[in-house]
Residue frames as qw, qx, qy, qz and C-alpha x, y, z in Angstrom:
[[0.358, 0.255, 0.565, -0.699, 91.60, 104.98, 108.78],
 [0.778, 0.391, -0.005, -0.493, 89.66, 104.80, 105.33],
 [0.873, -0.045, 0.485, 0.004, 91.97, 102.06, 103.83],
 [0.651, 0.670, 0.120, 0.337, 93.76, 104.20, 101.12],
 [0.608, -0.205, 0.056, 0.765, 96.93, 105.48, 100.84],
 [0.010, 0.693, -0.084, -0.716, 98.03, 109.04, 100.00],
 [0.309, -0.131, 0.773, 0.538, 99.04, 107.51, 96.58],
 [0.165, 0.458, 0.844, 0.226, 95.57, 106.29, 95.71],
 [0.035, -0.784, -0.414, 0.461, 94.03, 109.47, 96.74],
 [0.049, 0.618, -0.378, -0.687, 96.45, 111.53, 94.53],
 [0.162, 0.050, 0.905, 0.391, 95.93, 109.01, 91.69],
 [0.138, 0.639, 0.736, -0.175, 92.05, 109.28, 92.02],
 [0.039, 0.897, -0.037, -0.439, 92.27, 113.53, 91.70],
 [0.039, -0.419, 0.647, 0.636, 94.43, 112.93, 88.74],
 [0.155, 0.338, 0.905, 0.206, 92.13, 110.71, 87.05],
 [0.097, 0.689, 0.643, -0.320, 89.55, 112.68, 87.85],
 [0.020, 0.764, 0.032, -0.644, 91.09, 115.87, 86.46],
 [0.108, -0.090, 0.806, 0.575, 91.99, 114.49, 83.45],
 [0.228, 0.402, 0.866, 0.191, 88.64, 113.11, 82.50],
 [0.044, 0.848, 0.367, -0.380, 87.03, 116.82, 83.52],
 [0.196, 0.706, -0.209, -0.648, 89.54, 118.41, 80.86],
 [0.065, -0.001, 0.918, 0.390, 89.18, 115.98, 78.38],
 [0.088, 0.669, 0.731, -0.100, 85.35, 116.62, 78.64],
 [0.008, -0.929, -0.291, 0.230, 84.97, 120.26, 79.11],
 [0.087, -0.790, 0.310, 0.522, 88.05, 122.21, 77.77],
 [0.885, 0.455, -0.008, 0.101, 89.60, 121.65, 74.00],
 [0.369, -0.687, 0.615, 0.116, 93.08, 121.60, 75.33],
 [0.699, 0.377, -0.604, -0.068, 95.00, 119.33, 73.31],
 [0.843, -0.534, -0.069, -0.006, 96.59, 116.32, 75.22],
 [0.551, 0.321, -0.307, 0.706, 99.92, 117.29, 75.23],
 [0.215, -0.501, 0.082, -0.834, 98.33, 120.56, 76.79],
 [0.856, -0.397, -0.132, -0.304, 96.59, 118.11, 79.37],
 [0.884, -0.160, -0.227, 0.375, 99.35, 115.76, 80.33],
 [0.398, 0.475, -0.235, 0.749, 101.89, 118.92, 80.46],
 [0.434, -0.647, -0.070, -0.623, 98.87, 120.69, 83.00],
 [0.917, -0.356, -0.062, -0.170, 98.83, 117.23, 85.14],
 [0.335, -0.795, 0.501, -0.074, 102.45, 116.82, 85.20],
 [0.909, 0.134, 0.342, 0.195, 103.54, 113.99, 83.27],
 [0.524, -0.349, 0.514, 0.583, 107.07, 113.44, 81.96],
 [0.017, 0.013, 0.766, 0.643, 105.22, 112.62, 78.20],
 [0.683, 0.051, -0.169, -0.709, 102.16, 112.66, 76.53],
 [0.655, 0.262, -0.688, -0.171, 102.88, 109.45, 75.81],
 [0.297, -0.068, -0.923, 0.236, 103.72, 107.81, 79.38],
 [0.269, 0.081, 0.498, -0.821, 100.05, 109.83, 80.60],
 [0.657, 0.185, -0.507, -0.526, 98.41, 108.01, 77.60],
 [0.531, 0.217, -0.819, -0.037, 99.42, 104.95, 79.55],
 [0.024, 0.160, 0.725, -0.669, 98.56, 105.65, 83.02],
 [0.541, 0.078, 0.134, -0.826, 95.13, 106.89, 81.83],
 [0.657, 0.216, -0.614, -0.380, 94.79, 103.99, 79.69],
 [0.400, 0.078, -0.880, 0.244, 95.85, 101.60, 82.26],
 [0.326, 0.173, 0.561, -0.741, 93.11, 103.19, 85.23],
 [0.645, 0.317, 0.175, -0.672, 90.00, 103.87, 82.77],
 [0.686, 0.195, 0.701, 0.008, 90.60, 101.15, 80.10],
 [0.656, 0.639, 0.382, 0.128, 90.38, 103.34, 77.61],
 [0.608, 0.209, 0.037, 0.765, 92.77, 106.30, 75.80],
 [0.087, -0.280, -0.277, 0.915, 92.69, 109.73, 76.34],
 [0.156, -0.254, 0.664, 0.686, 91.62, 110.24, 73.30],
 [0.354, -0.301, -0.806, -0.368, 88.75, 107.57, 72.98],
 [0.195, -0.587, -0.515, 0.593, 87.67, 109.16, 76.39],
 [0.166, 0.328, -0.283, -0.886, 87.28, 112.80, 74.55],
 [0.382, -0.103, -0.685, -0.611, 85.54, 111.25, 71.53],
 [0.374, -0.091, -0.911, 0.149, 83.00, 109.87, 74.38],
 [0.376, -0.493, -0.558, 0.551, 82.55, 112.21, 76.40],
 [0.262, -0.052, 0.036, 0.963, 83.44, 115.62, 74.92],
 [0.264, 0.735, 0.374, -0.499, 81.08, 118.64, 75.59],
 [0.156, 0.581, -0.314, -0.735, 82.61, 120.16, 71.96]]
């Protein structure tokens, strides 16, 4: 009916939660990717990287409330 899979939906709500603790909490990202359920820091570095364009990282340094 809306034109999105379950996938995309779960994808979105990850994305989304990521960027909110990367903004607002000083979790490390290990501590982040571990929360969200990634295998590695390293292969959630990529999936973020691949959606937003940028790293976790350089997201944080962007964004961060701290």
């Amino acid at each position: 009916m809306t034109g999105h899979t379950a996938l995309e939906y779960i994808g979105e709500y990850v994305v989304t939660e990521a960027k909110s603790l990367l903004s607002s909490t000083n979790m490390d990202i290990q501590q982040i990717s571990n929360e969200l359920n990634f295998p590695s820091q390293s292969v959630f570095g990529k999936y973020f990287k691949r959606v937003t364009d940028m790293s976790p990282k350089e997201y944080r340094k962007r964004t961060s409330l701290f």
